[in-house]
Rosetta silent file (secondary structure, phi, psi, omega in degrees, C-alpha in Angstrom):
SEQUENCE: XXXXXXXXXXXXXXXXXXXXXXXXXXXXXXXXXXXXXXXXXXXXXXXXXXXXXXXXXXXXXXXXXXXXXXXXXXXXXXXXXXXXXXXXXXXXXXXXXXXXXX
SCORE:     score description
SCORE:     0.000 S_00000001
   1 L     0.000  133.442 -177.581  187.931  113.902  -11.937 S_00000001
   2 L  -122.578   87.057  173.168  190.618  116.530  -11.159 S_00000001
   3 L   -99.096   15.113  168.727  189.205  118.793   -8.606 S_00000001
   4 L   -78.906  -45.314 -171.979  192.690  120.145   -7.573 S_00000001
   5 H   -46.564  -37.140  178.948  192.876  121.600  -11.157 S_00000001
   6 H   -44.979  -45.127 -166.563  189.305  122.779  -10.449 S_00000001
   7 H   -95.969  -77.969 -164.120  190.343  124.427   -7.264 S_00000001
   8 H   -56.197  -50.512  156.923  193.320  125.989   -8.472 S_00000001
   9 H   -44.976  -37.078 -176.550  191.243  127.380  -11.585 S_00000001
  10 H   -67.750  -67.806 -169.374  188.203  128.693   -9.345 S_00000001
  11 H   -52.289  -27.981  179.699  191.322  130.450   -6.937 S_00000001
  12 H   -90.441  -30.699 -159.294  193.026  132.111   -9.853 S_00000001
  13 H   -56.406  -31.259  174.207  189.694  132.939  -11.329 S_00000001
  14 L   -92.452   40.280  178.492  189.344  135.176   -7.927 S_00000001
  15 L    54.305    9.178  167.347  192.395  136.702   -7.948 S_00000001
  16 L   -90.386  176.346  166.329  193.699  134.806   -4.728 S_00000001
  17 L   -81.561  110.654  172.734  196.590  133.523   -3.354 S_00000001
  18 H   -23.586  -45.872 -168.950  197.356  130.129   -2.442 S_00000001
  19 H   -98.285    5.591  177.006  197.966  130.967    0.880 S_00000001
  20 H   -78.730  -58.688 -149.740  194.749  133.384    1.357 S_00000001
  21 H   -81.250  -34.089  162.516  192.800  130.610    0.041 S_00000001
  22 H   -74.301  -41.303  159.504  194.344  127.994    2.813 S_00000001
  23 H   -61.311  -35.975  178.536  194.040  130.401    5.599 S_00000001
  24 H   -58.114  -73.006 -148.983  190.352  130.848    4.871 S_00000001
  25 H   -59.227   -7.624 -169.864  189.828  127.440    4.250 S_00000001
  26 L    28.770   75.238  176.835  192.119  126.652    7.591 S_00000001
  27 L  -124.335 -135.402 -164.530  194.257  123.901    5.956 S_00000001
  28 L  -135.690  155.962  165.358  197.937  124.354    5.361 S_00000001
  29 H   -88.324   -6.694 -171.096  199.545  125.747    2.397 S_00000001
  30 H   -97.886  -48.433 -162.349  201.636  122.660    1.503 S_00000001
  31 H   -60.079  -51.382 -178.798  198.243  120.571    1.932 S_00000001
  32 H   -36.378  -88.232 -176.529  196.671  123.110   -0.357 S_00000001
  33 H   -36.819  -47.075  166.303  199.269  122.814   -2.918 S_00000001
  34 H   -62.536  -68.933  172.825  199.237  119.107   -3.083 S_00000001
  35 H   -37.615  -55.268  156.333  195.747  118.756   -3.840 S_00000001
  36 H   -49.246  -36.162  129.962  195.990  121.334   -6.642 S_00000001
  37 H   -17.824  -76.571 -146.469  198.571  118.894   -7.825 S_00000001
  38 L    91.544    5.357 -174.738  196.879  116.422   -7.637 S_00000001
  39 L  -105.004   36.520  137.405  199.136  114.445   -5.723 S_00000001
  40 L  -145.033  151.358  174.492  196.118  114.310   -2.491 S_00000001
  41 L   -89.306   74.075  177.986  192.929  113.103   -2.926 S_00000001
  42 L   -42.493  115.959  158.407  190.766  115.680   -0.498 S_00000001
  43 L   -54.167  165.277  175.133  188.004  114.233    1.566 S_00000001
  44 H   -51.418  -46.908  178.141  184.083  115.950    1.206 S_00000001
  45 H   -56.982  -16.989 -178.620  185.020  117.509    4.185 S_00000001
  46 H  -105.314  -18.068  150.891  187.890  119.436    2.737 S_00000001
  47 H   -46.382  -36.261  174.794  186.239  119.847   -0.536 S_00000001
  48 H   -76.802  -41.349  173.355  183.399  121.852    1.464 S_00000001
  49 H   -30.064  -79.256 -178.759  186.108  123.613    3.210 S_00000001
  50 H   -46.757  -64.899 -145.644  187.441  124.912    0.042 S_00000001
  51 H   -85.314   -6.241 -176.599  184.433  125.603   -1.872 S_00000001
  52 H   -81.340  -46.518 -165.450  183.208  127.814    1.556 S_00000001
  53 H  -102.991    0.725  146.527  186.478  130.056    1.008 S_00000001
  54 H   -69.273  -44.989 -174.063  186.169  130.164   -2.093 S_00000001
  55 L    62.814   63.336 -158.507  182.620  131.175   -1.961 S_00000001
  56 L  -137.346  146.067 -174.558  182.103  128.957   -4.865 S_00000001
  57 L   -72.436  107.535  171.288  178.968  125.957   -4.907 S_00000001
  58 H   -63.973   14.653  178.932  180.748  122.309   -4.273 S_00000001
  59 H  -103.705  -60.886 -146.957  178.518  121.243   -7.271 S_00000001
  60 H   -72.182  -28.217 -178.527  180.069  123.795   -9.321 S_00000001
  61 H   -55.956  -43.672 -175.420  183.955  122.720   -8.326 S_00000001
  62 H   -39.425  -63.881  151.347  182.558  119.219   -9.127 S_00000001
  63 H   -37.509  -39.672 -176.948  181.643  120.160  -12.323 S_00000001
  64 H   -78.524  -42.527 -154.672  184.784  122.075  -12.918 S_00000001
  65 H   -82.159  -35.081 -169.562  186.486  119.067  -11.686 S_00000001
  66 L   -93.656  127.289 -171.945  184.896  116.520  -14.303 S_00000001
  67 L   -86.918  157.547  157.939  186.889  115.498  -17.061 S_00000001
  68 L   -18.194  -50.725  163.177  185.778  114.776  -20.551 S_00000001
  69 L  -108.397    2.496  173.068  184.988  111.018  -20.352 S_00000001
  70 L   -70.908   -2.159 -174.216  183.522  111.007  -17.210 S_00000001
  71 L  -150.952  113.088 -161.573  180.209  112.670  -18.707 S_00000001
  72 L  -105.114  -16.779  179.416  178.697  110.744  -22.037 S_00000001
  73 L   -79.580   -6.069  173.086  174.959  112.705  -21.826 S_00000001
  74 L  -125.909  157.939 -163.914  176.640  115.975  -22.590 S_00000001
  75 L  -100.069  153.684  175.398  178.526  117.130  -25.759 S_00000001
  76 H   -51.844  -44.920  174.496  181.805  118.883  -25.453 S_00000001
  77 H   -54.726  -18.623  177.463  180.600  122.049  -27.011 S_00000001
  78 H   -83.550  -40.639  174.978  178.056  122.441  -24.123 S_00000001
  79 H   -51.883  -46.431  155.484  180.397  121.233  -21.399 S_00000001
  80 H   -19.056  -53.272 -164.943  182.677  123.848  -22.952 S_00000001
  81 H   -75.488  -75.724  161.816  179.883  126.225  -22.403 S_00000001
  82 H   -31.590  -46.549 -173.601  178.876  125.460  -18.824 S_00000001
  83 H   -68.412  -70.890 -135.696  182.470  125.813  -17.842 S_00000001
  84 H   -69.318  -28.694 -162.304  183.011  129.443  -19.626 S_00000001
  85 H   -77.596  -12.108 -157.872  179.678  130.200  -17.942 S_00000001
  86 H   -81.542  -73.412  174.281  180.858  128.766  -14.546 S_00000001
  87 H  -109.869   42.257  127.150  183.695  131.361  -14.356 S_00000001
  88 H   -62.179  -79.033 -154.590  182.150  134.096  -15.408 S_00000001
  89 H   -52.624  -44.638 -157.918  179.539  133.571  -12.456 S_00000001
  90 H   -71.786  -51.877  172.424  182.517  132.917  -10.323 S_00000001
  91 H   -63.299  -46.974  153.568  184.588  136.130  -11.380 S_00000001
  92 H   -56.591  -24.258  154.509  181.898  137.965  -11.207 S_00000001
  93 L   -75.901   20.258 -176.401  181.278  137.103   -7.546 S_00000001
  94 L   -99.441  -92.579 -161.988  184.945  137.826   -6.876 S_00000001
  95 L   -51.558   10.197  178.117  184.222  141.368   -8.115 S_00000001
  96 L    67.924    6.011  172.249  180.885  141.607   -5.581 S_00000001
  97 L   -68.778  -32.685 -170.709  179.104  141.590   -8.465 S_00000001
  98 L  -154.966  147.812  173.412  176.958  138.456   -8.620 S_00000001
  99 L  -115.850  149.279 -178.033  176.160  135.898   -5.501 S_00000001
 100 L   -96.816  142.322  145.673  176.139  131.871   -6.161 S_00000001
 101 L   -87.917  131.424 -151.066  174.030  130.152   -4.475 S_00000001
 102 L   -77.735    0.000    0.000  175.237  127.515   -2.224 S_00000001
């Protein structure tokens, strides 16, 4: 599971800024930055953080976040699928266009 890539993909998907996305999220920008590394492992609590300033579903980072062999009931082309469909919903709530539900 990679949820910094997950987090850093959701955050570009909205147009932000690393450090717009850590002020919301009221972490640091060097904390920020590691996890999107990958070099910290973020507790639930900062995972909730994140997906609140994001205004993104922590099931959907989760999702985002799940690697290939970590999921054996779904086929890549669908996983594939879910993801493009993922940030779509995601961009489009950037743009006020569409709401997620949390």
């Amino acid at each position: 599971m990679n949820l910094g890539k997950a987090i850093k993909l959701c955050r570009t998907q909205k147009n932000m800024k690393q450090s717009d996305l850590a002020d919301s999220a009221k972490l640091s920008v060097s904390y920020l930055s590691l996890i999107e590394q990958g070099k910290r492992d973020p507790n639930f609590s900062t995972v909730q953080q994140i997906a609140t300033a994001l205004n993104v579903p922590v099931s959907i980072l989760v999702f985002l976040a799940t690697e290939q062999g970590e999921i054996d009931d779904i086929s890549p082309e669908l996983a594939e699928k879910l993801s493009h469909t993922a940030l779509k919903l995601i961009g489009a709530s950037a743009n006020g266009s569409a709401s997620l539900p949390k």
